[in-house]
PAMI-155495 format. One record per atom (N, C-alpha, C): x, y, z; atom name; residue number from 0. Coordinates in nm, 4 decimals, padded with zeros to 6 digits. Example, Ala and Ser with C-alpha at 12.3 -4.5 7.8 and 13.67 -1.06 7.14 Angstrom:
2
@X:01.3190 Y:-00.5690 Z:00.7800 name:N resi:0
@X:01.2300 Y:-00.4500 Z:00.7800 name:CA resi:0
@X:01.3200 Y:-00.3300 Z:00.7800 name:C resi:0
@X:01.2850 Y:-00.2250 Z:00.7080 name:N resi:1
@X:01.3670 Y:-00.1060 Z:00.7140 name:CA resi:1
@X:01.2900 Y:00.0030 Z:00.7870 name:C resi:1
***
This chain:
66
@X:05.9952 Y:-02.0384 Z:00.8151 name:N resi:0
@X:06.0970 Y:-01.9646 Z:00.8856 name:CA resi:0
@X:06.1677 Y:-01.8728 Z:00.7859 name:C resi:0
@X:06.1704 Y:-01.7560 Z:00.8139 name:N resi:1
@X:06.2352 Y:-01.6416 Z:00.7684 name:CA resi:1
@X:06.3471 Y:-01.5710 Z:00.7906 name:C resi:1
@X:06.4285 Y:-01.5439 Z:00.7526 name:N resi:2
@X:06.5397 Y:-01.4553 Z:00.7911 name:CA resi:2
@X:06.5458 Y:-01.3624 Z:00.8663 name:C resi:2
@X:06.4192 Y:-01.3136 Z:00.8792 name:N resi:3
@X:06.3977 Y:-01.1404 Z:01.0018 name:CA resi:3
@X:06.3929 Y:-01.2406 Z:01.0765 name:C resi:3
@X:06.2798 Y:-01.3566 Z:01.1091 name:N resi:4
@X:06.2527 Y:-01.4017 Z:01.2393 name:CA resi:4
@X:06.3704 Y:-01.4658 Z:01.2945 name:C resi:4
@X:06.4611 Y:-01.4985 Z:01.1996 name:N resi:5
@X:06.6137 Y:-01.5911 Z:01.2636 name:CA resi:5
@X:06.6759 Y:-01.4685 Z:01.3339 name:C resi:5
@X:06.6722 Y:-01.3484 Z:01.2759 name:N resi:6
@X:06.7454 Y:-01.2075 Z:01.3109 name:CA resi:6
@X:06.7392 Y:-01.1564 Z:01.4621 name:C resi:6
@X:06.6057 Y:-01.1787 Z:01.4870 name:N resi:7
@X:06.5917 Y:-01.1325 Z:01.6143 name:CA resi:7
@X:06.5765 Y:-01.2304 Z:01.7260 name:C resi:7
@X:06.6378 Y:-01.3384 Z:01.7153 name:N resi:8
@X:06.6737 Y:-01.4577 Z:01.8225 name:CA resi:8
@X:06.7929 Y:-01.4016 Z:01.8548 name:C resi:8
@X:06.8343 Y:-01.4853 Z:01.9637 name:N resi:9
@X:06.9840 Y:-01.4195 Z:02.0732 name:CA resi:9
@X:07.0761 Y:-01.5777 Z:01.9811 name:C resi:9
@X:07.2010 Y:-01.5351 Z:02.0408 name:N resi:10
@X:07.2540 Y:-01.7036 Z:01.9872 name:CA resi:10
@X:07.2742 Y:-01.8274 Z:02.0456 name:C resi:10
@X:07.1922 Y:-01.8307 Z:02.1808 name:N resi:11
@X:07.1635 Y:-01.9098 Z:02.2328 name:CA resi:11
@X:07.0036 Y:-01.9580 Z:02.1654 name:C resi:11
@X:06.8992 Y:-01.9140 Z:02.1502 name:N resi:12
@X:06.8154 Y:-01.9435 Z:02.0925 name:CA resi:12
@X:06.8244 Y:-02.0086 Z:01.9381 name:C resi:12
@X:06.9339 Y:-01.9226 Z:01.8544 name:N resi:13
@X:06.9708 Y:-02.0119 Z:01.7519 name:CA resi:13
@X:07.0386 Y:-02.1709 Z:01.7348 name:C resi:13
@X:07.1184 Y:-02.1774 Z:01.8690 name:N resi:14
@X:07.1872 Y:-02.2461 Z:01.8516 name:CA resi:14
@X:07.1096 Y:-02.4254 Z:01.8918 name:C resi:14
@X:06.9842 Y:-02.3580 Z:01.9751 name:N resi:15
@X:06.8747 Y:-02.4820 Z:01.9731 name:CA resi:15
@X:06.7961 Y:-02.4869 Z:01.8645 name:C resi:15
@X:06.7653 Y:-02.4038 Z:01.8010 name:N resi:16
@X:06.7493 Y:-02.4079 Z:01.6378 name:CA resi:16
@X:06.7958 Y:-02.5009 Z:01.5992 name:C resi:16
@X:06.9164 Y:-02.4644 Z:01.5448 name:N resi:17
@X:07.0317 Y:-02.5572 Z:01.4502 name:CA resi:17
@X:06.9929 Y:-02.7063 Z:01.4866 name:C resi:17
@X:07.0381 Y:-02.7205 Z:01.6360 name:N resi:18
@X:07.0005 Y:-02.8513 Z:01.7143 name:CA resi:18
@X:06.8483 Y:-02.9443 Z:01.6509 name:C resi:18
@X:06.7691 Y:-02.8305 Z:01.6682 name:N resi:19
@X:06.6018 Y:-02.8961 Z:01.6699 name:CA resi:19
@X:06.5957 Y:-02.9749 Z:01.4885 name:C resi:19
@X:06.6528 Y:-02.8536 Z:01.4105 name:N resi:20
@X:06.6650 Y:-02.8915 Z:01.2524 name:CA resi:20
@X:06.7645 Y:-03.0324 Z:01.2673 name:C resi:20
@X:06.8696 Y:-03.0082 Z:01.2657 name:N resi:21
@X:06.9789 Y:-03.1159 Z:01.2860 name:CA resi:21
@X:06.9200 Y:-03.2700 Z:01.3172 name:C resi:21
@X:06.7962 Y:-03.2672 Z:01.4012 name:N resi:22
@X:06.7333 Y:-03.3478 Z:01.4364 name:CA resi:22
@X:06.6500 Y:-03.4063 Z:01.3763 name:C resi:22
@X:06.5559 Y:-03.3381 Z:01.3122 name:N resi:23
@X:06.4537 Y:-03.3157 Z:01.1889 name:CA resi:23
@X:06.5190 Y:-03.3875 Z:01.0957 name:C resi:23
@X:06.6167 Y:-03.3163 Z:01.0445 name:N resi:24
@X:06.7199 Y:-03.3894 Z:00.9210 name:CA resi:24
@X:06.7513 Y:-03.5218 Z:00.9436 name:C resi:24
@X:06.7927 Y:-03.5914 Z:01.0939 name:N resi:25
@X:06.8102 Y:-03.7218 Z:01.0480 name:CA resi:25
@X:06.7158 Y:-03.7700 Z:01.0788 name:C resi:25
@X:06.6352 Y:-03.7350 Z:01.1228 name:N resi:26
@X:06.4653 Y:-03.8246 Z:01.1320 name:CA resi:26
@X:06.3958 Y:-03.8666 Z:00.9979 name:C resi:26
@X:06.4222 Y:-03.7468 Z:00.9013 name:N resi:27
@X:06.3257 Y:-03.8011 Z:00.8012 name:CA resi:27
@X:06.4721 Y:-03.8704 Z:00.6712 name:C resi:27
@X:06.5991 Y:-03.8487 Z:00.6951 name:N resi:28
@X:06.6962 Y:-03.9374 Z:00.6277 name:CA resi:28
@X:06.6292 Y:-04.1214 Z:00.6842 name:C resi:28
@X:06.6083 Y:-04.1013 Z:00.8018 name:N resi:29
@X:06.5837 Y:-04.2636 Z:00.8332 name:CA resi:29
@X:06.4530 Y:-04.2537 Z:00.7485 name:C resi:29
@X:06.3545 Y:-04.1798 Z:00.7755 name:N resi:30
@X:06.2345 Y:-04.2348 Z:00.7738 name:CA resi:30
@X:06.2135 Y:-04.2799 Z:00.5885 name:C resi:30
@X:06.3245 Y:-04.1650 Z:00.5325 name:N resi:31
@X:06.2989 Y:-04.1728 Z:00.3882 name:CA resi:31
@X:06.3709 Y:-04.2840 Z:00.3232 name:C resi:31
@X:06.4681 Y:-04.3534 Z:00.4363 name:N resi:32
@X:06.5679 Y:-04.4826 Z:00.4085 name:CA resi:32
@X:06.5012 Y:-04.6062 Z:00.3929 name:C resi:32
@X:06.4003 Y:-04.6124 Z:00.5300 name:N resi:33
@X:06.3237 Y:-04.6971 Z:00.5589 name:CA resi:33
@X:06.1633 Y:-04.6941 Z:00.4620 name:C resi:33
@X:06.1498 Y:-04.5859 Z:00.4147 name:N resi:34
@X:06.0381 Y:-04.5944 Z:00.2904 name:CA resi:34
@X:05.9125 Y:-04.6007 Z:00.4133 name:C resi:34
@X:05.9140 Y:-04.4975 Z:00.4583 name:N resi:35
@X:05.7927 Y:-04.4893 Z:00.5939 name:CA resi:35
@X:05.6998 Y:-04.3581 Z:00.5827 name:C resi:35
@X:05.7839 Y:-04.2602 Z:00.4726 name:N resi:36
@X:05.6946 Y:-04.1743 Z:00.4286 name:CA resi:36
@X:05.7577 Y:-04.1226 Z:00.2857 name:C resi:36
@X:05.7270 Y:-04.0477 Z:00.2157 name:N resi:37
@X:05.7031 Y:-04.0022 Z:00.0951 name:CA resi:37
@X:05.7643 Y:-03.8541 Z:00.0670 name:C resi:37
@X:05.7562 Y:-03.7846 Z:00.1559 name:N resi:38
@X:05.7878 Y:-03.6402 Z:00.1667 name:CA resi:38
@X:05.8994 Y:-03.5864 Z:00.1908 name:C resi:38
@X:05.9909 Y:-03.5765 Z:00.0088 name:N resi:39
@X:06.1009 Y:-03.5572 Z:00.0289 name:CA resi:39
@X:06.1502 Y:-03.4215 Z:00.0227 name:C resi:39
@X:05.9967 Y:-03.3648 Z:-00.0367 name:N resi:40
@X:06.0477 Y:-03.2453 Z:00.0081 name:CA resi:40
@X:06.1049 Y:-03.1797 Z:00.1415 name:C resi:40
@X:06.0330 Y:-03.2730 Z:00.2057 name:N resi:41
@X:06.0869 Y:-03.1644 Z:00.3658 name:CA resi:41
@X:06.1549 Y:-03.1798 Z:00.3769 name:C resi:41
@X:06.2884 Y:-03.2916 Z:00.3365 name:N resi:42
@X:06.4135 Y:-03.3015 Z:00.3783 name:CA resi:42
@X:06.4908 Y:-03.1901 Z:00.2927 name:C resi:42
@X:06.4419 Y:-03.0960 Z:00.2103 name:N resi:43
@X:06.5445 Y:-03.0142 Z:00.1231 name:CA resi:43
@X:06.4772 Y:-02.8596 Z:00.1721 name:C resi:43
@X:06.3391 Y:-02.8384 Z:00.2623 name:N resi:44
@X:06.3155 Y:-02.7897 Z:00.3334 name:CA resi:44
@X:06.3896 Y:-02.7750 Z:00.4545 name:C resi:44
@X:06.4436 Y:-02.8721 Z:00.5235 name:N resi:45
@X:06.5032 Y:-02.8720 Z:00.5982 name:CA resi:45
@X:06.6353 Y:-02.8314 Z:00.6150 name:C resi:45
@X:06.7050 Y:-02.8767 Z:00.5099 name:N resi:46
@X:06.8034 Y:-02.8961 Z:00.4476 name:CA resi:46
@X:06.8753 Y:-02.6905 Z:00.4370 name:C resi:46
@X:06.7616 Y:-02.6198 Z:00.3933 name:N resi:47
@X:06.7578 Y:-02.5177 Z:00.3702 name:CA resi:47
@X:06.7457 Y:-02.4290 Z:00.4930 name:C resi:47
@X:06.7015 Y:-02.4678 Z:00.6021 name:N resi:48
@X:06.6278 Y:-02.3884 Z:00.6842 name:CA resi:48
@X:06.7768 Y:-02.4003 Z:00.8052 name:C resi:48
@X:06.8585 Y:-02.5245 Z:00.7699 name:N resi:49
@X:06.9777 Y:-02.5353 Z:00.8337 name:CA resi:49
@X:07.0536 Y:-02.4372 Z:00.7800 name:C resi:49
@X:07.0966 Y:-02.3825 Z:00.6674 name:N resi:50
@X:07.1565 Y:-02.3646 Z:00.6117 name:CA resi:50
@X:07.1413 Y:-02.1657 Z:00.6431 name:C resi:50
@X:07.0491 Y:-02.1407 Z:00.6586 name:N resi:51
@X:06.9797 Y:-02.0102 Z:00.6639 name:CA resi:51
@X:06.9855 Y:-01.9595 Z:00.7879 name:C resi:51
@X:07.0084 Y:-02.0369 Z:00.9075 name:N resi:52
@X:07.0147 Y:-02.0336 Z:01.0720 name:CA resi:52
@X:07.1451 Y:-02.0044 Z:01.0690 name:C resi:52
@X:07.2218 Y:-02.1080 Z:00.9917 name:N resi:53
@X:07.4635 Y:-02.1264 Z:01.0158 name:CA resi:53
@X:07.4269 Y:-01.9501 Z:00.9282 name:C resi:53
@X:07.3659 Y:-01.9058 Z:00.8358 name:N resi:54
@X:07.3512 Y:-01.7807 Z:00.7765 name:CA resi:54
@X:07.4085 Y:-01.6466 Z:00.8763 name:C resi:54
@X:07.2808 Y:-01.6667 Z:00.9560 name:N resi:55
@X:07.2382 Y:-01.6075 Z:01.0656 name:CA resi:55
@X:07.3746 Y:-01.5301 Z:01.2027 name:C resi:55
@X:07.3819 Y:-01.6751 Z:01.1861 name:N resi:56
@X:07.4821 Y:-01.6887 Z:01.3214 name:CA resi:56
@X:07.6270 Y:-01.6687 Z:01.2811 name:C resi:56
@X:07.6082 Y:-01.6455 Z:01.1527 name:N resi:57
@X:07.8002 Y:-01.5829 Z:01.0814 name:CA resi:57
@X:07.7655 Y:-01.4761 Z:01.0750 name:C resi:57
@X:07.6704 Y:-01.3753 Z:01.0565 name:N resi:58
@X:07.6223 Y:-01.2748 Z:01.0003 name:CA resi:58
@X:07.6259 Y:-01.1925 Z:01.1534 name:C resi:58
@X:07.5808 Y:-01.2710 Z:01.2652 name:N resi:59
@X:07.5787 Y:-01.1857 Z:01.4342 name:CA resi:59
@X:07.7607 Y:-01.2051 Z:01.4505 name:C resi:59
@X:07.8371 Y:-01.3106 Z:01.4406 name:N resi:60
@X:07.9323 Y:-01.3408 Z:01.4504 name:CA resi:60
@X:08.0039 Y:-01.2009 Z:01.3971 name:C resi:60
@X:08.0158 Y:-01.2145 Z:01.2789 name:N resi:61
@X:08.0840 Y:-01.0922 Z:01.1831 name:CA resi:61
@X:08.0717 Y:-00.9288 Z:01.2650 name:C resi:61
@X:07.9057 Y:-00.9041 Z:01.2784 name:N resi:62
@X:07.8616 Y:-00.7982 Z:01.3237 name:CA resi:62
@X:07.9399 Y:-00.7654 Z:01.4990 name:C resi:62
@X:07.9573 Y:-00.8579 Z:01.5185 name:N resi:63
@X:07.9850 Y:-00.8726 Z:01.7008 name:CA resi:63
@X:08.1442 Y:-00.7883 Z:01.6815 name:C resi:63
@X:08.2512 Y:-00.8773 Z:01.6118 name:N resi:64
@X:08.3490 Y:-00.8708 Z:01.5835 name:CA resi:64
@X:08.3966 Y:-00.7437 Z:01.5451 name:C resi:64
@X:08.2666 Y:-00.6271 Z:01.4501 name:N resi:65
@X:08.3330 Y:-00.5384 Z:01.4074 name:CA resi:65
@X:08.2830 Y:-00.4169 Z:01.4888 name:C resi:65
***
């Protein structure tokens, strides 16, 4: 996931984004608690991809406003 492709979602589409990640994130916090898989990268993948969406949606926010 990329920044153009976050760009041209509405903010209703982002905002099930956020949701779907949000979800992701505590799935693999359990799964990585419980020692059920190995792959910690994806949680800082994830971690990132949250972080890049809240980006997004301050950036339409800001733009709306001015």
């Amino acid at each position: 996931m990329n920044a153009k492709e976050l760009k041209a979602k509405s903010t209703v589409e982002l905002k099930q984004e956020i949701k779907d990640l949000l979800r992701a994130q505590f799935s693999l916090r359990m799964q990585l608690s419980t020692q059920q898989t190995n792959k910690s990268h994806e949680l800082r993948k994830t971690r990132r991809d949250i972080a890049r969406v809240r980006t997004v949606m301050w950036e339409q926010k800001l733009s709306a406003g001015n």
